[in-house]
C-alpha positions as CSV (number, residue, x, y, z in Angstrom):
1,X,52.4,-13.8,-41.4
2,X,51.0,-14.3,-37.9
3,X,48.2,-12.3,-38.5
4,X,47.3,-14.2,-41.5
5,X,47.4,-17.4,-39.4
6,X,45.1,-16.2,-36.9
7,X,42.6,-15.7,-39.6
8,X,43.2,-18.5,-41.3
9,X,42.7,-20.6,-38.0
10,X,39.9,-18.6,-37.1
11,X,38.6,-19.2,-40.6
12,X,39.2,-23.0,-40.3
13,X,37.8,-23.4,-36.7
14,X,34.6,-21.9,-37.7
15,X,34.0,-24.4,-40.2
16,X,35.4,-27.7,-38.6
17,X,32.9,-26.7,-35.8
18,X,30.0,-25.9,-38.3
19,X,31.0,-29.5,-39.9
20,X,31.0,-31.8,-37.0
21,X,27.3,-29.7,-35.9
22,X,26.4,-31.5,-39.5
23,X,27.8,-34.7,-38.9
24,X,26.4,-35.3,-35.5
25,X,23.0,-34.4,-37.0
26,X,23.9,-37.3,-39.2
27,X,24.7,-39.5,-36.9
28,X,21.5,-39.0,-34.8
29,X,19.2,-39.8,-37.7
30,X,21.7,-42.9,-38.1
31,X,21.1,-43.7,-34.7
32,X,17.5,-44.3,-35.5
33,X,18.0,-46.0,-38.5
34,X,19.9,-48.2,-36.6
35,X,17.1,-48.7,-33.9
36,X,14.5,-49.5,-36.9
37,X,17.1,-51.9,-38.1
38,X,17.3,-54.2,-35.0
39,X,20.9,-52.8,-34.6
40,X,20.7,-51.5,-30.9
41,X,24.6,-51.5,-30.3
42,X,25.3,-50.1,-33.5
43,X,22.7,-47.3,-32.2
44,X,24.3,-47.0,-28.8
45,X,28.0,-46.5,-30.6
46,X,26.7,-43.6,-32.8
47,X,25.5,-42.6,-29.8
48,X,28.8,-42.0,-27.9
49,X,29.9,-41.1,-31.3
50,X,27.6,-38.1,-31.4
51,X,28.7,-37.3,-27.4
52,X,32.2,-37.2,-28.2
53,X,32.2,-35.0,-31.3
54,X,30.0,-32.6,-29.7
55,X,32.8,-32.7,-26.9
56,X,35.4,-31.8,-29.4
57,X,32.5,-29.2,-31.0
58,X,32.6,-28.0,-27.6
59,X,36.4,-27.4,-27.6
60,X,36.9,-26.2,-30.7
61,X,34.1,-23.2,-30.3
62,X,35.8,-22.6,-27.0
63,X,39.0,-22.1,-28.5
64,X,37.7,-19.6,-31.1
65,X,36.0,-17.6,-28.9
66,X,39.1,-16.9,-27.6
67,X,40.8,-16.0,-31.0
């Protein structure tokens, strides 16, 4: 059963972190729609946005390296 949880995390870290890679990539072209749209603090938010999921893309790659 453990084993099977190992692989499942694995299985599940692999795609949160190939997820959030998409979503950031989202939020960036958001961020200069935003810009366009006169919306600079709504651009600044998806900004940190973007930082902080790529700090939790960060984290979760670290963590299955070491799986």
């Amino acid at each position: 059963m453990v084993s099977d949880d190992k692989t499942r995390l694995k299985t599940l870290l692999s795609y949160w972190v190939d997820h959030n890679r998409e979503h950031s990539q989202e939020f960036r072209e958001w961020v200069d729609k935003a810009e366009k749209m006169g919306e600079s603090g709504v651009a600044k938010d998806l900004l940190k946005a973007v930082g902080n999921m790529e700090k939790v893309t960060g984290i979760l790659s670290g963590i299955l390296k070491r799986l």
